[in-house]
C-alpha positions as CSV (number, residue, x, y, z in Angstrom):
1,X,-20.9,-5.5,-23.3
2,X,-19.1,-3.3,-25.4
3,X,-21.1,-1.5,-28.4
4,X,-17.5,-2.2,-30.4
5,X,-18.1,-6.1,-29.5
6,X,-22.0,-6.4,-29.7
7,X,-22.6,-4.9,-33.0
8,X,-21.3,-7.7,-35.0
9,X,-22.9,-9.9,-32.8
10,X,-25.8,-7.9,-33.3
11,X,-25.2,-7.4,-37.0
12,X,-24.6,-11.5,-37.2
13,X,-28.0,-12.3,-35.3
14,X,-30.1,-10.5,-37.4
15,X,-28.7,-12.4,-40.6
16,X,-29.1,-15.7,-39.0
17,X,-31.6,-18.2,-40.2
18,X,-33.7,-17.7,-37.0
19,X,-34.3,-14.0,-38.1
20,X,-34.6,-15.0,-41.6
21,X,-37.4,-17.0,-40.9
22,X,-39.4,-14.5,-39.0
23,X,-38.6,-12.0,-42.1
24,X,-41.3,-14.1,-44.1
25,X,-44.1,-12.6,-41.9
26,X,-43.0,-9.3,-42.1
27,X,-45.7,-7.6,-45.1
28,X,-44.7,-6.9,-48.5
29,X,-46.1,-3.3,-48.5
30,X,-42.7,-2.2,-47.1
31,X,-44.3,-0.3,-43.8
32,X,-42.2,-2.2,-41.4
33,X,-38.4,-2.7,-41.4
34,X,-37.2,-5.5,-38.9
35,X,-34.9,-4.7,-36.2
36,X,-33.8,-6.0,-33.6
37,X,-36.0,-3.5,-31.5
38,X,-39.1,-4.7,-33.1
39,X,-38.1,-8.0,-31.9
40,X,-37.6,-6.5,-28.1
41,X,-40.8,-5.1,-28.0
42,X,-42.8,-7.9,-28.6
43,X,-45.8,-6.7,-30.5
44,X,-44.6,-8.4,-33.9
45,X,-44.0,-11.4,-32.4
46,X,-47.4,-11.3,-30.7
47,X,-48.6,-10.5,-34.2
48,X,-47.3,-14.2,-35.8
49,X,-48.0,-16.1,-32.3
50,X,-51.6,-14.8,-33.2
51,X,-51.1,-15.9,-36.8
52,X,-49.8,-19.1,-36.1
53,X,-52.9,-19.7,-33.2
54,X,-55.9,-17.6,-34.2
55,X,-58.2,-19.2,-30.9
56,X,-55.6,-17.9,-28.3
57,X,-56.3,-15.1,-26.1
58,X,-55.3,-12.0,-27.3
59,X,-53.7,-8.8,-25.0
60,X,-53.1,-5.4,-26.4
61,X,-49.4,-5.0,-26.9
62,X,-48.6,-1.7,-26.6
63,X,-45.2,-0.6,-28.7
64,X,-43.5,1.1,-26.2
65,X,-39.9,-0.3,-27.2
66,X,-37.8,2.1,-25.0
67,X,-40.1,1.1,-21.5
68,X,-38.5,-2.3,-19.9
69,X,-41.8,-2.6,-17.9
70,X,-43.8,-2.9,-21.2
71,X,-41.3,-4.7,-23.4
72,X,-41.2,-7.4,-20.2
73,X,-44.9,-7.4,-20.1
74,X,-45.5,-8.3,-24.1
75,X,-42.6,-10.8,-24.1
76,X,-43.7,-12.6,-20.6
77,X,-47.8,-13.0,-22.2
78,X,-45.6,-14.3,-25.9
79,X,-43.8,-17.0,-23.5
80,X,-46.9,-18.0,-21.5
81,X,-49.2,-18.0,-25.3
82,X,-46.1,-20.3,-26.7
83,X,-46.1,-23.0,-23.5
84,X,-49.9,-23.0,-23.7
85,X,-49.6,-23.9,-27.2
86,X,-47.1,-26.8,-26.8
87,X,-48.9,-28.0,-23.9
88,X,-52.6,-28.1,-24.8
89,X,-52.7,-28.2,-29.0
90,X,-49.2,-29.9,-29.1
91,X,-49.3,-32.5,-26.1
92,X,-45.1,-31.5,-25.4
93,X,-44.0,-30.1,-22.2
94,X,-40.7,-27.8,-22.9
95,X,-37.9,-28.8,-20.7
96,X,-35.5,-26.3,-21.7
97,X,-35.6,-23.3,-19.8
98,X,-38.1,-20.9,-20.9
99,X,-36.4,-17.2,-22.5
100,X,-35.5,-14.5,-19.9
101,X,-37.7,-11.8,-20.6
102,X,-36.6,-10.0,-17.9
103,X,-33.5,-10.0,-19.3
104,X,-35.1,-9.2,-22.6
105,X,-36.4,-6.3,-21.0
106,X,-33.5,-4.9,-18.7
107,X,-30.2,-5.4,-20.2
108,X,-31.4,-6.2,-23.9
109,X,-28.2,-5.0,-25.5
110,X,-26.0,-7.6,-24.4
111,X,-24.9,-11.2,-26.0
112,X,-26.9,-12.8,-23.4
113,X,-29.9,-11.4,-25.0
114,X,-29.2,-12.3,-28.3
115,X,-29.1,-16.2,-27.2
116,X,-32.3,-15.6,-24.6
117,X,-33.8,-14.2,-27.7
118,X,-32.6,-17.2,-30.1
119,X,-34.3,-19.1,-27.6
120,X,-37.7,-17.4,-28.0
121,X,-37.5,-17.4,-31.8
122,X,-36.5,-21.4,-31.5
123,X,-40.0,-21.7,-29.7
124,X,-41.9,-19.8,-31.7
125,X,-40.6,-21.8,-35.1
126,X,-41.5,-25.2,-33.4
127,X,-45.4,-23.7,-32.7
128,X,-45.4,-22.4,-36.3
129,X,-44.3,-25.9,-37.9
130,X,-46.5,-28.1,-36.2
131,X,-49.8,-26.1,-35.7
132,X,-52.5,-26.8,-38.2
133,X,-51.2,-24.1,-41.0
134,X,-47.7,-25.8,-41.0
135,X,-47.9,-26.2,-44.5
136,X,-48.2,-22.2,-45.8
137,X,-45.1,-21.7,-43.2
138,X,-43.7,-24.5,-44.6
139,X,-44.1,-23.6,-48.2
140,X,-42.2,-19.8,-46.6
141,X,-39.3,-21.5,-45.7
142,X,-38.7,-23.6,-49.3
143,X,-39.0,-20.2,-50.5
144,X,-35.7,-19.1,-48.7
145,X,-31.8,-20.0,-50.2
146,X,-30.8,-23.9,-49.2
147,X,-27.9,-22.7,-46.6
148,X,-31.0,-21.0,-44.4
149,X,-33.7,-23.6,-45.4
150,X,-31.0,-26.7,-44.1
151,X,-30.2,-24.9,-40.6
152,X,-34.0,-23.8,-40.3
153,X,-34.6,-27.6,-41.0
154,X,-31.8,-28.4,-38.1
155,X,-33.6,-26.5,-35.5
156,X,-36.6,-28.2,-36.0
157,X,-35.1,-31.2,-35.4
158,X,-33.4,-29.8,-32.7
159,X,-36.3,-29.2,-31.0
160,X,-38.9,-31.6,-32.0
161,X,-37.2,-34.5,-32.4
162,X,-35.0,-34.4,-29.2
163,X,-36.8,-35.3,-25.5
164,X,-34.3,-33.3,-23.9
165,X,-35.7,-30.2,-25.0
166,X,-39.3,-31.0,-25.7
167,X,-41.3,-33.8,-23.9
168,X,-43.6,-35.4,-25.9
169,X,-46.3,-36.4,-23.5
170,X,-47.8,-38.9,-26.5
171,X,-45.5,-41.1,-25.6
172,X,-47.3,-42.2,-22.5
173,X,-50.3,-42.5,-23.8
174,X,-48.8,-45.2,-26.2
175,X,-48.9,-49.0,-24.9
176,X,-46.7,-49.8,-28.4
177,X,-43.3,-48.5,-26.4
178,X,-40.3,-50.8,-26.5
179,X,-39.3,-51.8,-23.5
180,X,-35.6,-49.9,-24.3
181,X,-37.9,-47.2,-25.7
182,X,-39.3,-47.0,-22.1
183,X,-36.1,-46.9,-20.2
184,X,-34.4,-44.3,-22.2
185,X,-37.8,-41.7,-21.7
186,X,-37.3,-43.1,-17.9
187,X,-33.2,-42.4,-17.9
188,X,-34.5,-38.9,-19.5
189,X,-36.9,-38.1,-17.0
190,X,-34.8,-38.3,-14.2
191,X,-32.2,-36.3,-15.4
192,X,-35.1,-33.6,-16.0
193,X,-36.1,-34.1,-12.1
194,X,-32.2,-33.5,-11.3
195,X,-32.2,-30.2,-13.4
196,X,-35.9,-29.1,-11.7
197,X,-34.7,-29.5,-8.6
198,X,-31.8,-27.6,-9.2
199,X,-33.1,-24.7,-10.8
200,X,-36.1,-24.9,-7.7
201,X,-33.0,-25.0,-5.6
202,X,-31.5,-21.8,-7.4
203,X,-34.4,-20.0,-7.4
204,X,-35.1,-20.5,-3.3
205,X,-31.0,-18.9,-2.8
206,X,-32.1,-16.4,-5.1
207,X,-35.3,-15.4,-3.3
208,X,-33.4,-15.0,0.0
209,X,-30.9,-13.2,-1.2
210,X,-33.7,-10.3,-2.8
211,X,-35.9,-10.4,0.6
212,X,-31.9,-10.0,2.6
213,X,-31.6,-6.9,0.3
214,X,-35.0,-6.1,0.9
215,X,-34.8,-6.0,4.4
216,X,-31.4,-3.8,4.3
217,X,-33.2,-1.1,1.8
218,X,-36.1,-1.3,3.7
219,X,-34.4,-1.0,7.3
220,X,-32.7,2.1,5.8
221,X,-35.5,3.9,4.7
222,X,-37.3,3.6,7.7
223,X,-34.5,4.9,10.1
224,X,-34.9,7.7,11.8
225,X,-32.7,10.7,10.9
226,X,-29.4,12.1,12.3
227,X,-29.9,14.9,14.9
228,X,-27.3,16.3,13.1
229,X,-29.0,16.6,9.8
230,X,-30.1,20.1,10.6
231,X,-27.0,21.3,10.5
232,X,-26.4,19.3,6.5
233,X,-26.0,21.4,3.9
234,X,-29.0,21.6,0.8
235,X,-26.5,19.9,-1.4
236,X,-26.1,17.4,1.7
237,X,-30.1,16.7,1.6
238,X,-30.9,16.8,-1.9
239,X,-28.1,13.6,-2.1
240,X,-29.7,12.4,0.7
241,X,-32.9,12.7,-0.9
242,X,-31.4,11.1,-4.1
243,X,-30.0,8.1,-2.0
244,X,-33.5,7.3,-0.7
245,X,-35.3,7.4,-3.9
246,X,-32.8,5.0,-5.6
247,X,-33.1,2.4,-2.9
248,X,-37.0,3.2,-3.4
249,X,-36.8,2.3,-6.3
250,X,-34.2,-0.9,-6.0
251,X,-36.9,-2.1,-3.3
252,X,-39.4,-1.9,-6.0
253,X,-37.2,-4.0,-8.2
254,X,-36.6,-6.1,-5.7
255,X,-40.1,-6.8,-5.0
256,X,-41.1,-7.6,-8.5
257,X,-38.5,-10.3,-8.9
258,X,-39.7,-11.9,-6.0
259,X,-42.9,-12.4,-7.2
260,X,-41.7,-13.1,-10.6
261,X,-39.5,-15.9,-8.5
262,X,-42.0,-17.3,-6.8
263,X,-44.2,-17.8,-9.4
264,X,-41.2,-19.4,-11.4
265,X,-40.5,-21.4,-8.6
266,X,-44.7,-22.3,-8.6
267,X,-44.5,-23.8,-12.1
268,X,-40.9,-25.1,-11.7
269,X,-42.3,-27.4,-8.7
270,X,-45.6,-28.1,-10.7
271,X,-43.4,-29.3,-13.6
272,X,-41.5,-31.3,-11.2
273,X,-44.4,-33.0,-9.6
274,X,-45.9,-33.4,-13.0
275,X,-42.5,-35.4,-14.1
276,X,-42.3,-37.5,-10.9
277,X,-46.0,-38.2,-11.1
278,X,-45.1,-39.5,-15.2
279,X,-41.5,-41.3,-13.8
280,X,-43.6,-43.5,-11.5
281,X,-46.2,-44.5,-14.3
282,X,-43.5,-45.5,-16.4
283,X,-41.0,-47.1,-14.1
284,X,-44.4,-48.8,-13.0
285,X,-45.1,-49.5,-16.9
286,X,-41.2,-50.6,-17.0
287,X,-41.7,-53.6,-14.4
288,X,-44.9,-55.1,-16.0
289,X,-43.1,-55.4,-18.8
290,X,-39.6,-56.4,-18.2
291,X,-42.1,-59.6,-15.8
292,X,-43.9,-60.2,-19.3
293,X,-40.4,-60.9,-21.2
């Protein structure tokens, strides 16, 4: 995108209630001014996952804001500390998919980014209202003006009170469930099932089409040269040279999103077996009680 037409947007994200929010844990000495590159990095945020969930296991983020490797490495161990959280201390399963951080960490300038990064923030304001200091980040927000304290209030309902983007896995440990109650979560779960198996689905074209361009960069590199490269010119080689190092390092690339695929695809198909496993149970749960009515 355009600098002239991501600016604002820039300019507007960093005023929204989102941002606002994650102000309050910013420390009143007045050593840190909040960017939106303090966000990228990911060492603040580590900073107020930390806060929010003191037991977790802690990684030295390194502040290395202008390398994508290491703004992609502190963002990916933020995402995995956030759906630990919601899984084990929260009992929810986030349905929505999970931020790109390798978008994040690539191509962060761009209005993708800003909503991948929304996202993020989103997740990290659920963990921080329902973990067992809730009320001191509570008490934060009624501190702010009433336009940012009624959208923060909105997304928190968006998220915690809506099974399409958080599961609540209490409910099926409840036997008080209306019989409706139980057919709506049912309705909801297969429509999650649809949407796993298409992003599984996505992410299997997507793998195939990396290992195709593997196998082209790879099958380039290793051929043998010309006979007639003798007769190239330095400028000739040194391009040549050049060529070979860029598909070195697109191969590279290439392999790291594989494995970052495959391990998406991994959880994508645990989650999935996970929901069928919990769709059976209450379709199961469904019968004995529509034959009790």
């Amino acid at each position: 995108m355009e600098s002239g037409v991501f600016l604002p947007c820039l300019d507007q994200f960093m005023l929204s209630p989102l941002v606002t929010w994650v102000r309050t844990f910013v420390p009143n000495d007045g050593g840190m001014h909040l960017d939106f590159s303090e966000l990228l990095d990911g060492v603040f945020l580590n900073d107020i996952m930390t806060q929010i969930n003191p037991s977790a296991a802690s990684q030295g983020t390194k502040k290395m804001s202008k390398d994508p490797s290491q703004r992609i490495q502190n963002l990916n161990f933020l995402v995995q500390q956030i759906k630990t959280f919601y899984l084990d201390n929260l009992r929810q399963l986030i349905m929505t998919p999970l931020p790109n951080v390798l978008l994040l960490g690539r191509t962060p300038y761009c209005e993708q980014s800003l909503d991948e990064m929304r996202k993020l923030l989103l997740l990290l304001l659920g963990c921080a209202v329902q973990c067992e200091k809730k009320e001191e980040y509570i008490e934060r927000i009624q501190t702010l003006d009433f336009e940012t304290k009624a959208a923060i209030a909105a997304h928190i309902q968006e998220l915690t009170h809506s099974q399409e983007n958080v599961l609540d896995l209490q409910w099926f440990e409840s036997s008080e469930l209306h019989p409706d109650e139980m057919e709506a979560v049912v309705r909801n779960m297969t429509t999650h099932l649809r949407h796993l198996l298409d992003q599984r689905d996505t992410h299997l074209e997507t793998i195939a089409e990396l290992m195709q361009e593997k196998e082209g960069v790879v099958s380039v590199l290793s051929s043998p040269s010309s006979p007639q490269c003798a007769s190239y010119s330095p400028t000739i080689q040194q391009q040549q040279v050049g060529t070979q190092q860029h598909l070195a390092v697109e191969l590279a690339d290439s392999k790291a999103k594989i494995r970052r695929l495959r391990q998406e695809l991994e959880e994508k198909s645990e989650q999935m077996l996970d929901c069928r496993h919990e769709l059976e149970n209450m379709e199961a749960e469904l019968k004995r009680i529509q034959q009790e009515v």
